[in-house]
Structure formats: C-alpha cells, structure tokens
C-alpha positions in Angstrom: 0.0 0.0 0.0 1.1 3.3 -0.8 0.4 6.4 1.5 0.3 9.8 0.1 -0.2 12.1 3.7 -1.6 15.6 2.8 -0.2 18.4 5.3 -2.3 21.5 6.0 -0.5 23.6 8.7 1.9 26.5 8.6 3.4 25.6 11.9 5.8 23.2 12.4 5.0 23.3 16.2 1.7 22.5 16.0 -0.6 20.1 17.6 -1.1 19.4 13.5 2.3 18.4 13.1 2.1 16.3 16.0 0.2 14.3 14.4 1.2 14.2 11.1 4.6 12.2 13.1 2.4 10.0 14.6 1.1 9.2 11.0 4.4 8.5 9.9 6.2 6.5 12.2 2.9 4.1 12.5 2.8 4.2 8.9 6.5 3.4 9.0 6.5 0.6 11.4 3.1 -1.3 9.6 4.3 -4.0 7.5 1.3 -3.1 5.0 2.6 0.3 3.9 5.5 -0.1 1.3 6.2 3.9 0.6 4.6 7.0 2.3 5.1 10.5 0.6 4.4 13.5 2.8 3.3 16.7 0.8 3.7 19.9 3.2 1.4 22.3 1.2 3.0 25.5 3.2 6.4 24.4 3.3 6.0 23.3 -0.8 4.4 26.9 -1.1 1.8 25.6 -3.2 -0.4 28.5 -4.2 -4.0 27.6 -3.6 -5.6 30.5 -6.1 -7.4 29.3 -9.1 -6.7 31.8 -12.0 -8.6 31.3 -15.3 -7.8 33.4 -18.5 -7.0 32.6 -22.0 -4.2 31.1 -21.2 -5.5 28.9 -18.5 -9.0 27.1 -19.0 -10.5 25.9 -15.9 -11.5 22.7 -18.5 -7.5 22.6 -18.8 -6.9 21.8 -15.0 -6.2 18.2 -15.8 -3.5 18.7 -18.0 -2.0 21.7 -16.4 1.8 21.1 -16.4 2.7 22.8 -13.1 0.2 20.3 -11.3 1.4 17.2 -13.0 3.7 16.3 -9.7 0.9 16.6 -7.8 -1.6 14.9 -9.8 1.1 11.9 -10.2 1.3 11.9 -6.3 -2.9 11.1 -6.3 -2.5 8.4 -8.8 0.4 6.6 -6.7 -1.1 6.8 -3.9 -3.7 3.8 -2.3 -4.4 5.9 0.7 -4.6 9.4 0.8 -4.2 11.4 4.5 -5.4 14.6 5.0 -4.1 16.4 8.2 -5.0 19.8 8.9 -6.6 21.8 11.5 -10.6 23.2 11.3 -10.8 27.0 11.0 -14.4 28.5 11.0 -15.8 25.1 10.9 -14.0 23.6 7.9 -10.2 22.9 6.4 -7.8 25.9 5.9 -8.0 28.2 2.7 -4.9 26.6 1.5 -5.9 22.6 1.8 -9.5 23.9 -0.3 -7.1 25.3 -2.7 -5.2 22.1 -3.3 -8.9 20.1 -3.7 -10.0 22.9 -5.5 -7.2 22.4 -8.5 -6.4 18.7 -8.0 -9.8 16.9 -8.2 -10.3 18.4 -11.7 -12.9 17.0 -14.3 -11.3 14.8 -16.1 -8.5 13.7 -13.8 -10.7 12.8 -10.5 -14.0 12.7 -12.1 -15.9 12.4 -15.4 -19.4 13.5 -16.5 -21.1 11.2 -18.7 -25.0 13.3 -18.6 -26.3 11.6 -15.8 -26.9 12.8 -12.1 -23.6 11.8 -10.7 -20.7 11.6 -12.7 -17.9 8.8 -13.0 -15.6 9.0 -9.8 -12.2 8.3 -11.3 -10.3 8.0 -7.5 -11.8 5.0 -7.2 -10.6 1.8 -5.2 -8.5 4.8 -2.7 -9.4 4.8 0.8 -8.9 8.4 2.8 -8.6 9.6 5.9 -8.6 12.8 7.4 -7.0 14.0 10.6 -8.2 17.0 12.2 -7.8 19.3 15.2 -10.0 22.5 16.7 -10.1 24.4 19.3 -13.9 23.8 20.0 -15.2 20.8 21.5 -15.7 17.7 19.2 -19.4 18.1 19.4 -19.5 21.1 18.1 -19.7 20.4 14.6 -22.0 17.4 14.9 -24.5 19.8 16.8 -24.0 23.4 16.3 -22.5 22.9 12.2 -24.9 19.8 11.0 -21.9 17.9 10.7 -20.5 20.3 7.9 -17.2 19.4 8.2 -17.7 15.6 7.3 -20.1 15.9 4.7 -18.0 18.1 3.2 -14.8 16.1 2.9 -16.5 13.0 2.6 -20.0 13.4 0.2 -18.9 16.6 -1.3 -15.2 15.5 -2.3 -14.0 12.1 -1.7 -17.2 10.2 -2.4 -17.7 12.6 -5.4 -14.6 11.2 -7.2 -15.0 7.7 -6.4 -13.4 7.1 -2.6 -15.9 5.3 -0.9 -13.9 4.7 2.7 -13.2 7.1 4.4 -12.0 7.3 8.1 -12.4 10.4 10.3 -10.2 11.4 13.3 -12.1 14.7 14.7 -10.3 15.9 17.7 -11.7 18.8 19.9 -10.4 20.7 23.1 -7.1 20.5 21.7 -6.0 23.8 23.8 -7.6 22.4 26.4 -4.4 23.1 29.1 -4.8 18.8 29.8 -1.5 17.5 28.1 -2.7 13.7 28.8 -5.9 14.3 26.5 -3.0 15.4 23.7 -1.5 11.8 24.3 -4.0 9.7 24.0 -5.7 10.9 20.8 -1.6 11.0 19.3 -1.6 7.3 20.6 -4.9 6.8 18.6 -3.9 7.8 15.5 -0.2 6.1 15.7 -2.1 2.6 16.6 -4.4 3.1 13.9 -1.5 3.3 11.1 0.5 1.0 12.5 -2.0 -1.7 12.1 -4.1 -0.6 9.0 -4.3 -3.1 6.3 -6.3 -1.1 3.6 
C-alpha cells in the first residue's frame, strides 16, 4: 500500500504536526505500507488560487503542467491522508485550494450526462486527521456535521473514494497534556495496524 499524507498547517509546532509524526512513524513501522510520501502544502508553497484566462481554461486543470507532480502523487497513492486543523468550521483556505485544483474533471471525475458523474479516484481509501479548538461536538451539533459531509460526500465520495475514516479531535487547547496523548496514541495505533 502506498500512503500519500496531505499536510495542512503553517506551523511546524503545531498540535497538526504532532500528528502528522504519529502518522508516519505508524505508517513506518506497519508492515502493510511499502512507501509514504508526505506533501507539506505550506512548506511546498503551493499557491492555492485558481486563476482562469485565455491562457488557462479551468476545462485545462487536468493537464496543467505545473500540477502534474501533484496529480502523479494522487495516482500513486492507495491511501490518501489529510491532516489539517478546522478553521471556521472547515479545512484551511490553503488545503480547499489544493482540492480545488487537484480533483479536476477529467483527472478525478468524469461527467457522462447523468446525475452523478464517474468518480475516477476510485478503489482509494482516505482519511482525514483534524484538530479545533472547539469541543468535538460542536460540529456534529452546532455545524450539521458540515465538516464531514463536506470532505467525505462533497469531495471524496464525489470522485470515487468510498472509505473514508475520520479522526475529529476537539479541546485540543484544552491546558490537559494527557488528552494530547492519548488521541496522538490513537492515531499512531491506527496506522500502524491498517491493512487497507
């Protein structure tokens, strides 16, 4: 299995980042996983603005040249990890910028004139790894569940991944450093032992 991880954080001190390890060295130590590839979208300075002219065609996004590292990285990959923090209820400006360009008609999907088109992501499996200040509940209760339905119907399902896995951690400046551990011991055990 190969494990593209998605980064989403400018700070390399982060509760974020903290996690993103933990993905790594369980990915690292699960027999399963044969290569991981770590994208750091702030350290890469990938610039999340779409800009369409004559010269660019948003219909062009799937050929675009400067994306084609990224674009080869999505097709390499079996499992695709998303860690990032929730800001206003949903991913940072810069993740949506990277979803925005990468799962392009045509590259991640295909319309065919009926009322869903052909998700071309799938057999991939996802999960996404994310931290808030809030308590967990409150995007189940106060949000309708935004956040999920969002990553999971509006994007991954949308281009064909079907599994997707949610870690949703609140309180994380919550002053209790034990709480910290625990959901980092989570999310190690998990990719240590995943098999899909």
């Amino acid at each position: 299995m190969n494990v593209l991880v998605i980064y989403t954080h400018p700070n390399h001190e982060s509760l974020s980042y903290a996690f993103l390890q933990q993905v790594l060295q369980g990915s690292r130590e699960n027999g399963n996983i044969a290569e991981i590839q770590t994208l750091d979208l702030y350290e890469e300075g990938f610039n999340p603005a779409l800009v369409f002219n004559k010269e660019k065609r948003r219909r062009d996004m799937h050929i675009d040249p400067s994306l084609a590292k990224y674009r080869e990285q999505l097709i390499w990959a079996d499992k695709i990890v998303f860690v990032y923090p929730i800001w206003w209820g949903r991913p940072p400006a810069m993740l949506l910028g990277y979803i925005d360009q990468m799962f392009s008609s045509n590259f991640a999907y295909r319309d065919h004139g009926g009322l869903l088109p052909e998700g071309l992501l799938k057999g991939k499996t996802a999960v996404c790894i994310s931290a808030m200040k809030g308590p967990t509940f409150y995007p189940l209760y106060w949000l309708n569940n935004a956040h999920k339905i969002l990553m999971r119907k509006a994007l991954l399902n949308y281009v064909g991944i079907k599994s997707v896995k949610f870690f949703e951690f609140g309180n994380m400046e919550s002053p209790k450093k034990g709480r910290h551990m625990q959901k980092l011991s989570k999310v190690y055990r998990y990719f240590k032992a995943v098999a899909r």
